[in-house]
C-alpha positions as CSV (number, residue, x, y, z in Angstrom):
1,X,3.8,11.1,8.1
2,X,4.7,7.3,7.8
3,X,1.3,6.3,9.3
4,X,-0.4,8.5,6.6
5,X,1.7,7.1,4.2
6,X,1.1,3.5,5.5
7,X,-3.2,4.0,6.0
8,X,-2.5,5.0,1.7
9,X,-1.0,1.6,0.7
10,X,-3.0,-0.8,2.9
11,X,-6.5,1.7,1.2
12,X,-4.6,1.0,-2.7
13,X,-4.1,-2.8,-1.7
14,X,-8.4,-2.8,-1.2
15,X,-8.9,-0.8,-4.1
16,X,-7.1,-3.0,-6.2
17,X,-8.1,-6.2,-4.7
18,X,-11.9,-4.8,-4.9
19,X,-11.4,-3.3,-8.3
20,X,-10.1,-5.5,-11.5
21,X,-9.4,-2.2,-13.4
22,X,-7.8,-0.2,-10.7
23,X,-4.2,1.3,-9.9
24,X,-2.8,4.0,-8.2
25,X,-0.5,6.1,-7.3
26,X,1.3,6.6,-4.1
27,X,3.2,9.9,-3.1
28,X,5.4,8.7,0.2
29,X,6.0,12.0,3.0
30,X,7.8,13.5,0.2
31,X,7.1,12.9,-4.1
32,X,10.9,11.6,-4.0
33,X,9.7,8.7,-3.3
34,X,6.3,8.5,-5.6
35,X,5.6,4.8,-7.5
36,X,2.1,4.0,-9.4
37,X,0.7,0.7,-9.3
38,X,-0.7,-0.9,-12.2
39,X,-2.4,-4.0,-12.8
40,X,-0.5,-6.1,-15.4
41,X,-2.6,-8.6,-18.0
42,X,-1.7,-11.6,-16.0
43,X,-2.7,-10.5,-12.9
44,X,0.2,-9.3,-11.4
45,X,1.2,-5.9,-10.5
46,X,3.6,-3.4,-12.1
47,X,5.7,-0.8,-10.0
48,X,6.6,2.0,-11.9
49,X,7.8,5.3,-11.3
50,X,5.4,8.6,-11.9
51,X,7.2,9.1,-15.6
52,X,6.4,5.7,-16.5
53,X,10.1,3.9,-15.8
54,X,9.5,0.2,-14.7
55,X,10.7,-0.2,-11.2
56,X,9.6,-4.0,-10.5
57,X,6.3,-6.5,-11.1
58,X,4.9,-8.6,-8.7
59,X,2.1,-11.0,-7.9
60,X,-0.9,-8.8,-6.1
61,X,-0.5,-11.8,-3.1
62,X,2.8,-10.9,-2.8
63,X,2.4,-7.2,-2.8
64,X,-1.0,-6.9,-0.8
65,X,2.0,-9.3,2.0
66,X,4.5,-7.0,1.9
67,X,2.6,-4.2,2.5
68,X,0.7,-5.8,5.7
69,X,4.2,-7.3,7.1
70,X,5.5,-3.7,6.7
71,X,3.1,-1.8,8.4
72,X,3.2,-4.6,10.9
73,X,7.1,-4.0,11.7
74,X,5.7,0.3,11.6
75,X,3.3,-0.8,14.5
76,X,5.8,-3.1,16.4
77,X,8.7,-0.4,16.2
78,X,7.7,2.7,16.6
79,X,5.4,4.2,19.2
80,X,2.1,5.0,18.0
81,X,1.2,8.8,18.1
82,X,-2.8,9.9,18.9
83,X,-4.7,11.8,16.3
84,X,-5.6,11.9,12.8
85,X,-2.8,10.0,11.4
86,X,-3.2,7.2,13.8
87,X,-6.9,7.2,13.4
88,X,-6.4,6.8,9.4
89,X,-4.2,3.9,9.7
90,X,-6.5,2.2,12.0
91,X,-9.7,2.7,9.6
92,X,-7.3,1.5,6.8
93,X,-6.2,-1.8,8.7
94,X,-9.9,-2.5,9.6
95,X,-10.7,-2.5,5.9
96,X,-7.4,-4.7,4.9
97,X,-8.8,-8.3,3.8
98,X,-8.0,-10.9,6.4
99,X,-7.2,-13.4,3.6
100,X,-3.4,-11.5,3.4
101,X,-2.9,-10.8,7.0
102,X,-0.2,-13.5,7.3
């Protein structure tokens, strides 16, 4: 499940890079751990829970960076499994913008 989860926020980092009026949500392996993502008005992000409740706000750099670093340390620490999931996280890592692979 974490690489399913992991191909869906690298694909919402492109979608809201690509898109100015974009967001979305994420639902982790389990909707206990749900956030949406919203684009504030000065072009940062907002992480809020599914009800609305303001979790944190970030820059979209700083986001889009976290996200690649912790899919990175996913990669690097656990042993990739064949199949579907894998293939969906590799699709979704070719499509991540080079600009914020640091």
């Amino acid at each position: 499940m974490a690489y399913l989860v992991a191909a869906d926020m690298l694909n919402g980092v492109v979608t809201l890079l690509a898109h100015p009026d974009a967001s979305y949500m994420l639902t982790g392996a389990a909707s206990g751990w749900s956030f949406a993502v919203r684009r504030t008005r000065r072009h940062g992000l907002r992480l809020s829970t599914p009800a609305g409740l303001p979790l944190c706000q970030v820059s979209e750099a700083d986001y889009a960076v976290a996200v690649w670093r912790g899919v990175s340390a996913l990669l690097a620490t656990h042993a990739p499994i064949d199949g579907g999931p894998l293939a969906d996280l590799q699709i979704a890592l070719a499509a991540f913008p080079d600009g914020h692979r640091r």
